[in-house]
Biopython code that builds the backbone (N, CA, C, O; Angstrom):
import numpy as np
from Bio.PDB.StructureBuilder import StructureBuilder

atoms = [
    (1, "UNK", "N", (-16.329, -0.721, 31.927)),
    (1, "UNK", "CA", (-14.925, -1.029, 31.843)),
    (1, "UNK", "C", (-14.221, -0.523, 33.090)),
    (1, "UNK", "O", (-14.561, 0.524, 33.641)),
    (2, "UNK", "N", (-13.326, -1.219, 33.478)),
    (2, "UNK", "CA", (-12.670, -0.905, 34.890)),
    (2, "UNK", "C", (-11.230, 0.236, 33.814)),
    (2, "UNK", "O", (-10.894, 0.310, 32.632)),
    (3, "UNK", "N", (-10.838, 0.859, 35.029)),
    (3, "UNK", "CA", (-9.597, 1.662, 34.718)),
    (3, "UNK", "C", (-8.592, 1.176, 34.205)),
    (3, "UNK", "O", (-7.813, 1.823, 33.505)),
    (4, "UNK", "N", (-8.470, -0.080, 34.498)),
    (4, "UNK", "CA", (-7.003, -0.453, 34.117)),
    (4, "UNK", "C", (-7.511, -1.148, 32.289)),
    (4, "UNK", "O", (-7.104, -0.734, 31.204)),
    (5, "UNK", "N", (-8.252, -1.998, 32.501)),
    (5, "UNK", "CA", (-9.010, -2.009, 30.909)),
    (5, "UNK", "C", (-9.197, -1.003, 29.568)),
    (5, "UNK", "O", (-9.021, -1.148, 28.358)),
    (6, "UNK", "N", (-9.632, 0.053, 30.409)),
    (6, "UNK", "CA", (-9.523, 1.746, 29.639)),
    (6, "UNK", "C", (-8.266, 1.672, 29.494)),
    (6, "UNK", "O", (-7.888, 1.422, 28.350)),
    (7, "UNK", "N", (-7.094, 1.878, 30.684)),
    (7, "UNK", "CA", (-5.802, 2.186, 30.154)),
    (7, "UNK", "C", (-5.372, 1.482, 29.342)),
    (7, "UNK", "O", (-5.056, 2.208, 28.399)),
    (8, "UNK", "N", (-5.099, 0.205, 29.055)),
    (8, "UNK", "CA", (-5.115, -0.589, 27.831)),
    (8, "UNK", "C", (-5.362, -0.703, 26.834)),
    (8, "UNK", "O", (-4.595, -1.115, 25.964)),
    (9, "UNK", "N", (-6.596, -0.342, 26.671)),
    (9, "UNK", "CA", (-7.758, -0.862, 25.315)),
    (9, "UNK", "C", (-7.161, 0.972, 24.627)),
    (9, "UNK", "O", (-6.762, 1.112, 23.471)),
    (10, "UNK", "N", (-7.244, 2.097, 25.603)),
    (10, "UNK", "CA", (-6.817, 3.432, 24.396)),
    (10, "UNK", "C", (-5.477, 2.976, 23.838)),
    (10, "UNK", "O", (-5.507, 2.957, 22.608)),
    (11, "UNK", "N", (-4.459, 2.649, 24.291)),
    (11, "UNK", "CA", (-2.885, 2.881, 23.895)),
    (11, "UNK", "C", (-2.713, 1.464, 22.008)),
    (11, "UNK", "O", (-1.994, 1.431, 21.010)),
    (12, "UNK", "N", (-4.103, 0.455, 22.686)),
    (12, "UNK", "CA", (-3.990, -0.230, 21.989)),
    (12, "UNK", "C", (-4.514, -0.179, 20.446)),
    (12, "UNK", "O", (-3.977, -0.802, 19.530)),
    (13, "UNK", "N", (-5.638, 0.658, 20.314)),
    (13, "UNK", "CA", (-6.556, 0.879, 19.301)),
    (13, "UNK", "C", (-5.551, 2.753, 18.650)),
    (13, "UNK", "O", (-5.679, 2.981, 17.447)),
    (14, "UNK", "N", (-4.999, 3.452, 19.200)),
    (14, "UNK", "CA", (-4.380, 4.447, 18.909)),
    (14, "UNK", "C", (-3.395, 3.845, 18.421)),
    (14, "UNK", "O", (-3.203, 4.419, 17.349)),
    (15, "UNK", "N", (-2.346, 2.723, 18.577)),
    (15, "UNK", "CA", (-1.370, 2.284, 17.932)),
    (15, "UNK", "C", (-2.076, 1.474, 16.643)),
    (15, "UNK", "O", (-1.434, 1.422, 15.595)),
    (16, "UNK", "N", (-3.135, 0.968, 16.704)),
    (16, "UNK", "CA", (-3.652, 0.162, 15.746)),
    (16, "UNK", "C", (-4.024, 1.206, 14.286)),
    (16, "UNK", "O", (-3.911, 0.860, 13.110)),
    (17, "UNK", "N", (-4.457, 2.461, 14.779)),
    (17, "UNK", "CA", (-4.621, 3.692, 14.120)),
    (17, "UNK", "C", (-3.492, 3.750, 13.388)),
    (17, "UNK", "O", (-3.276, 3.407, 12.226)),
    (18, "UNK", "N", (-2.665, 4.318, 14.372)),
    (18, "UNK", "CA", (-1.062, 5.022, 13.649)),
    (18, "UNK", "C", (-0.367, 3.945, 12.545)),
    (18, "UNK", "O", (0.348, 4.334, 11.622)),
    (19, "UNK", "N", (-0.709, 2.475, 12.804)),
    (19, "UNK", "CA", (0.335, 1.509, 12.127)),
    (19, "UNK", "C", (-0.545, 1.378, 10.556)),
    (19, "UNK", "O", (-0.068, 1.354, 9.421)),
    (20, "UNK", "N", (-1.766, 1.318, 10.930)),
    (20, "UNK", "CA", (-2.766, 1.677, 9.504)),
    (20, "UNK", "C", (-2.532, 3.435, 8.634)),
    (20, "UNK", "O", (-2.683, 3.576, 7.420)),
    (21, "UNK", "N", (-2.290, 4.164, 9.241)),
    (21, "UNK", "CA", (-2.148, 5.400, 8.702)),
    (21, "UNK", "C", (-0.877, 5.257, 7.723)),
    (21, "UNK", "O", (-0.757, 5.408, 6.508)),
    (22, "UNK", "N", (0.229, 4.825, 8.984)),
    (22, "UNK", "CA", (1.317, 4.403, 8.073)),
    (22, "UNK", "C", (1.916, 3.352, 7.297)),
    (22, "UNK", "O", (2.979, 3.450, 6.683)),
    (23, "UNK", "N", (1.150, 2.310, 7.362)),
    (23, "UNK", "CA", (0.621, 1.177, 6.066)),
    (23, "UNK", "C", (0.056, 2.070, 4.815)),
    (23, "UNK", "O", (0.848, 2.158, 3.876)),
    (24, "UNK", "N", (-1.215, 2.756, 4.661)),
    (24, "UNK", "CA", (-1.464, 3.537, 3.655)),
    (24, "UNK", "C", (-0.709, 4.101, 3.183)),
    (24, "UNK", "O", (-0.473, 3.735, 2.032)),
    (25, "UNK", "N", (0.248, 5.466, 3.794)),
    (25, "UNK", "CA", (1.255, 6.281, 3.478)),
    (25, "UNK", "C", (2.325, 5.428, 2.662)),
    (25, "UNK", "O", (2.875, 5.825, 1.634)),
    (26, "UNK", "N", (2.565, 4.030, 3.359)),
    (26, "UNK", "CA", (3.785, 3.692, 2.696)),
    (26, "UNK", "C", (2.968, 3.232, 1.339)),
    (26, "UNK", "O", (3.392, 3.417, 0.198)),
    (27, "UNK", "N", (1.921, 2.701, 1.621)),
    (27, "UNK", "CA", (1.326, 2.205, -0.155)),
    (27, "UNK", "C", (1.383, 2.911, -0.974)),
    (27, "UNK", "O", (1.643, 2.541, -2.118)),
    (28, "UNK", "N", (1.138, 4.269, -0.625)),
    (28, "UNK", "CA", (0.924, 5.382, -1.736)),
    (28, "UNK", "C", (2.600, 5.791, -2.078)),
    (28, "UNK", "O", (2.945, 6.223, -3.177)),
    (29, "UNK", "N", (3.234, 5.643, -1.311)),
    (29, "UNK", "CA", (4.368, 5.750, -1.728)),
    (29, "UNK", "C", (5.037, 5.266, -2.206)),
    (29, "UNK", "O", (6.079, 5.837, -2.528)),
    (30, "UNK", "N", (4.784, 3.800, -2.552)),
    (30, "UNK", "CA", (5.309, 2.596, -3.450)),
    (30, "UNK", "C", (4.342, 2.928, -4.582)),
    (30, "UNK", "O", (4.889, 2.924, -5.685)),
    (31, "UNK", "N", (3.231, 3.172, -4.583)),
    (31, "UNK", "CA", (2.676, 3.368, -6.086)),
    (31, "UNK", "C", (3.306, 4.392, -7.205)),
    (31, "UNK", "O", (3.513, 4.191, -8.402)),
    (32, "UNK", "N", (3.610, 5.917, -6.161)),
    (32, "UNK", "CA", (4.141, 6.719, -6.805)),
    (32, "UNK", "C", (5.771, 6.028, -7.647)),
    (32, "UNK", "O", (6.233, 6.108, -8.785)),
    (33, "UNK", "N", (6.137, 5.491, -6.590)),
    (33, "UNK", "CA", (7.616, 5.063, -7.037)),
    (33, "UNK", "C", (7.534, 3.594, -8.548)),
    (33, "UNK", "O", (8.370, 3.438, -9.439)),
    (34, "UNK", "N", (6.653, 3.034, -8.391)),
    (34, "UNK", "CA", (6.372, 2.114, -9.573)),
    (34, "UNK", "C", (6.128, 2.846, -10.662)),
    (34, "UNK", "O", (6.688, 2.508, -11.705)),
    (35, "UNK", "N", (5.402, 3.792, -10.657)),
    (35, "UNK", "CA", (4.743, 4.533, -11.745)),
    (35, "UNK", "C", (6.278, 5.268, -12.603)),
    (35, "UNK", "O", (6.923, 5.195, -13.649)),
    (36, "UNK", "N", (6.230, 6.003, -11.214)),
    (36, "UNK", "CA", (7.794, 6.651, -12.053)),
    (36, "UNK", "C", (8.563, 5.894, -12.906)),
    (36, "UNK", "O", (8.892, 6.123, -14.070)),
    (37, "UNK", "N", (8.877, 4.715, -11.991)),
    (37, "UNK", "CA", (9.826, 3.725, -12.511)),
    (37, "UNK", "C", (9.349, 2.869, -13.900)),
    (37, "UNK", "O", (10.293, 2.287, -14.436)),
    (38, "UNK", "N", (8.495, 2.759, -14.333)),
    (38, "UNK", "CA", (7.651, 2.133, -15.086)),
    (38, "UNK", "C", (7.783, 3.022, -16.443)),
    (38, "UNK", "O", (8.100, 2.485, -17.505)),
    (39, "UNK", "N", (7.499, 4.523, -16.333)),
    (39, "UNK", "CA", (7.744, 5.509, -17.464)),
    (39, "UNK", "C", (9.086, 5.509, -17.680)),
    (39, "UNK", "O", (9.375, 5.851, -18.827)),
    (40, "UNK", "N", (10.272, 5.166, -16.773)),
    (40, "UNK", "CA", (11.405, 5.275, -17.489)),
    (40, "UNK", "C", (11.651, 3.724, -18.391)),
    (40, "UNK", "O", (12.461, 3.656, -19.315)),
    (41, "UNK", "N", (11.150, 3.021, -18.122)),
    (41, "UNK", "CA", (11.436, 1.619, -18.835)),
    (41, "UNK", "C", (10.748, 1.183, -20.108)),
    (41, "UNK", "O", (9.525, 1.095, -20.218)),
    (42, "UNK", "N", (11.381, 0.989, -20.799)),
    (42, "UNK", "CA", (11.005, 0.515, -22.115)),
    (42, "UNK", "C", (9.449, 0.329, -22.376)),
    (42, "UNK", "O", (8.532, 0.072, -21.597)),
    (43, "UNK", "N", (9.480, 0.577, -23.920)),
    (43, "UNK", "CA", (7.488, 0.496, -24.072)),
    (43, "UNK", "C", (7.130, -0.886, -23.461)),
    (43, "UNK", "O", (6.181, -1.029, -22.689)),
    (44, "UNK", "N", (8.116, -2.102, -23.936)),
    (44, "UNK", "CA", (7.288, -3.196, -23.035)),
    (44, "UNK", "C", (6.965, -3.692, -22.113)),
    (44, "UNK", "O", (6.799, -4.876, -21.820)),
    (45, "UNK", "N", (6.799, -2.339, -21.333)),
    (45, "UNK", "CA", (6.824, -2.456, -19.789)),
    (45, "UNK", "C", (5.294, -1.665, -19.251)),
    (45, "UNK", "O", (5.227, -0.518, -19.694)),
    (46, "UNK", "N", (4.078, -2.075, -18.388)),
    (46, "UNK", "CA", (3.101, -1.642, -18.543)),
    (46, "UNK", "C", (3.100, -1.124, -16.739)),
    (46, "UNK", "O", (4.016, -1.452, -15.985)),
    (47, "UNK", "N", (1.909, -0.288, -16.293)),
    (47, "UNK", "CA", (1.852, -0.006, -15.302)),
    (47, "UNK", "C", (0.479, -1.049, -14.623)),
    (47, "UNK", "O", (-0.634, -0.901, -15.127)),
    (48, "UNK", "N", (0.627, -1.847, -13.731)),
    (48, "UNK", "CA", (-1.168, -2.519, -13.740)),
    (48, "UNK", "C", (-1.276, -1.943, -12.707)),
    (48, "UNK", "O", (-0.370, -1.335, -12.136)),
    (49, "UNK", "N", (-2.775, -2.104, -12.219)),
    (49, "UNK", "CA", (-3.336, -2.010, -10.956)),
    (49, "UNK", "C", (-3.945, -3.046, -10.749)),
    (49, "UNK", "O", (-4.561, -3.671, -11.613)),
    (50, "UNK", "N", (-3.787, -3.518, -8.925)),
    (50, "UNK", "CA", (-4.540, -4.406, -8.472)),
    (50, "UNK", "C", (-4.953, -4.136, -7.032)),
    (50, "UNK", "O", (-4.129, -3.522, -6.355)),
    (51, "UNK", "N", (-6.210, -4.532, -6.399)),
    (51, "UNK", "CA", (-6.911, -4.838, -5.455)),
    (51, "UNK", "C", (-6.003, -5.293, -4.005)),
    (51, "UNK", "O", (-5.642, -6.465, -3.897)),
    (52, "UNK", "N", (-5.643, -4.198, -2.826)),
    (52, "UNK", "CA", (-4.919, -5.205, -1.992)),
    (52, "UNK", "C", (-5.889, -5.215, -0.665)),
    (52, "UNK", "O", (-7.097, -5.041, -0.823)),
    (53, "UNK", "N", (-5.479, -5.369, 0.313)),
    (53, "UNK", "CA", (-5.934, -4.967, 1.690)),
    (53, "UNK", "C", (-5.704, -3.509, 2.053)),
    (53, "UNK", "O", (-6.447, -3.024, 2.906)),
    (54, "UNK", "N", (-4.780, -2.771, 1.514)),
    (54, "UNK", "CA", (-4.826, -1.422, 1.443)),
    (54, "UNK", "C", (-5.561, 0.021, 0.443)),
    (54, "UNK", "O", (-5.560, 1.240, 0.271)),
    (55, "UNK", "N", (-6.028, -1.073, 0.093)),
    (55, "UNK", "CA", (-6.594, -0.330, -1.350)),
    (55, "UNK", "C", (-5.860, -0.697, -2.384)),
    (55, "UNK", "O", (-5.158, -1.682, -2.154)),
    (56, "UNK", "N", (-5.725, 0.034, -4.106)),
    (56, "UNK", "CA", (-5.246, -0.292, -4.975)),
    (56, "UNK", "C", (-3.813, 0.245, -5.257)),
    (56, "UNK", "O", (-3.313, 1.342, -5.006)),
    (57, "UNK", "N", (-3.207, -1.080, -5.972)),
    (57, "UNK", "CA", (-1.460, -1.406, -5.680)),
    (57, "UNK", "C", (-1.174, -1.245, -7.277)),
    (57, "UNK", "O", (-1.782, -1.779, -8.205)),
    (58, "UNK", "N", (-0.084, -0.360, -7.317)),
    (58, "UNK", "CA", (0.625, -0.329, -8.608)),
    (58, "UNK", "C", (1.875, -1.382, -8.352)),
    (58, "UNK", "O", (2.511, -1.586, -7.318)),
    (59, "UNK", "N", (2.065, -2.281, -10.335)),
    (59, "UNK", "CA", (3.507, -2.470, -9.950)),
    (59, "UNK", "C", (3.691, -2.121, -11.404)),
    (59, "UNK", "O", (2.806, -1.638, -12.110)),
    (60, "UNK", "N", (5.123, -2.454, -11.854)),
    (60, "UNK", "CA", (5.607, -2.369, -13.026)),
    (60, "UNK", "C", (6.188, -3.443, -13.766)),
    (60, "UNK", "O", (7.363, -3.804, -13.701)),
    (61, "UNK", "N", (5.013, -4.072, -14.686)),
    (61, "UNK", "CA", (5.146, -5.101, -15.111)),
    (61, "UNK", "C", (5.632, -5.663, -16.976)),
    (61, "UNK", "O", (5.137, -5.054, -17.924)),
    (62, "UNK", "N", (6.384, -6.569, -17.152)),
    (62, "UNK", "CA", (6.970, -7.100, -18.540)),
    (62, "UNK", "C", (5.197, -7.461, -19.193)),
    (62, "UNK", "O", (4.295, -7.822, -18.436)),
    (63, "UNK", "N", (5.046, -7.299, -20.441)),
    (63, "UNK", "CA", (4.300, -7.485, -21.185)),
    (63, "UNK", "C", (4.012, -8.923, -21.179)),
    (63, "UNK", "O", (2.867, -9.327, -20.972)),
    (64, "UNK", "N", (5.408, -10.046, -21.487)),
    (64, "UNK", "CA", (5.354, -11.147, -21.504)),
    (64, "UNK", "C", (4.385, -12.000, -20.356)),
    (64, "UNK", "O", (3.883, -13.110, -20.533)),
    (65, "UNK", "N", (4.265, -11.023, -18.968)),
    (65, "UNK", "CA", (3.869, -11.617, -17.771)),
    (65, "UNK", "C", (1.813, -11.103, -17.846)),
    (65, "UNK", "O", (0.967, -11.404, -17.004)),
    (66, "UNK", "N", (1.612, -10.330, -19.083)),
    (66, "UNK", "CA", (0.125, -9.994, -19.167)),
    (66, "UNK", "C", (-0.267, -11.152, -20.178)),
    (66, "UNK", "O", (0.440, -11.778, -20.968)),
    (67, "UNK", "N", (-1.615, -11.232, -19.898)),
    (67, "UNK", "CA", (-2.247, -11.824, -20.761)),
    (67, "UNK", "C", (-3.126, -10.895, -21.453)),
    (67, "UNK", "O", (-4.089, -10.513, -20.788)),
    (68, "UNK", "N", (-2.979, -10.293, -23.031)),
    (68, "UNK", "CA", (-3.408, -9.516, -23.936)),
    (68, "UNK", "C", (-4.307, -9.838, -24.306)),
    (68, "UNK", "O", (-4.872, -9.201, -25.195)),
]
sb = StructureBuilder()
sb.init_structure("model")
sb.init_model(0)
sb.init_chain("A")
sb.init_seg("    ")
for serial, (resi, resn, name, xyz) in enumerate(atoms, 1):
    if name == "N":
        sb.init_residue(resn, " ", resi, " ")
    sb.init_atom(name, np.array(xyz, "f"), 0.0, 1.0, " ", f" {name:<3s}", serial, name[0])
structure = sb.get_structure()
């Protein structure tokens, strides 16, 4: 790799790092906040989990919208 390639390719893969670190952080921080939100709402209200590109996603969902 020539120098100027190096200078490039680090700034680029270190930002690619940081924007994934803080993609995760914010996921986990929307899960916590569903969950909460989910225990204050009525029994017919359930917590699911699902499968994302970040790992697994809470939301807070109406009963009517599950299939039992």
């Amino acid at each position: 790799m020539t120098d100027k390639a190096l200078a490039l390719f680090i700034p680029m893969v270190s930002g690619m790092g940081l924007g994934f670190f803080i993609a995760v952080s914010g996921q986990n921080l929307m899960n916590f906040s569903a969950a909460q939100t989910c225990k204050k709402m009525p029994d017919y209200h359930r917590l699911v989990t699902y499968t994302s590109f970040l790992g697994d996603s809470k939301a807070c969902m109406h009963v009517r919208y599950l299939a039992n």
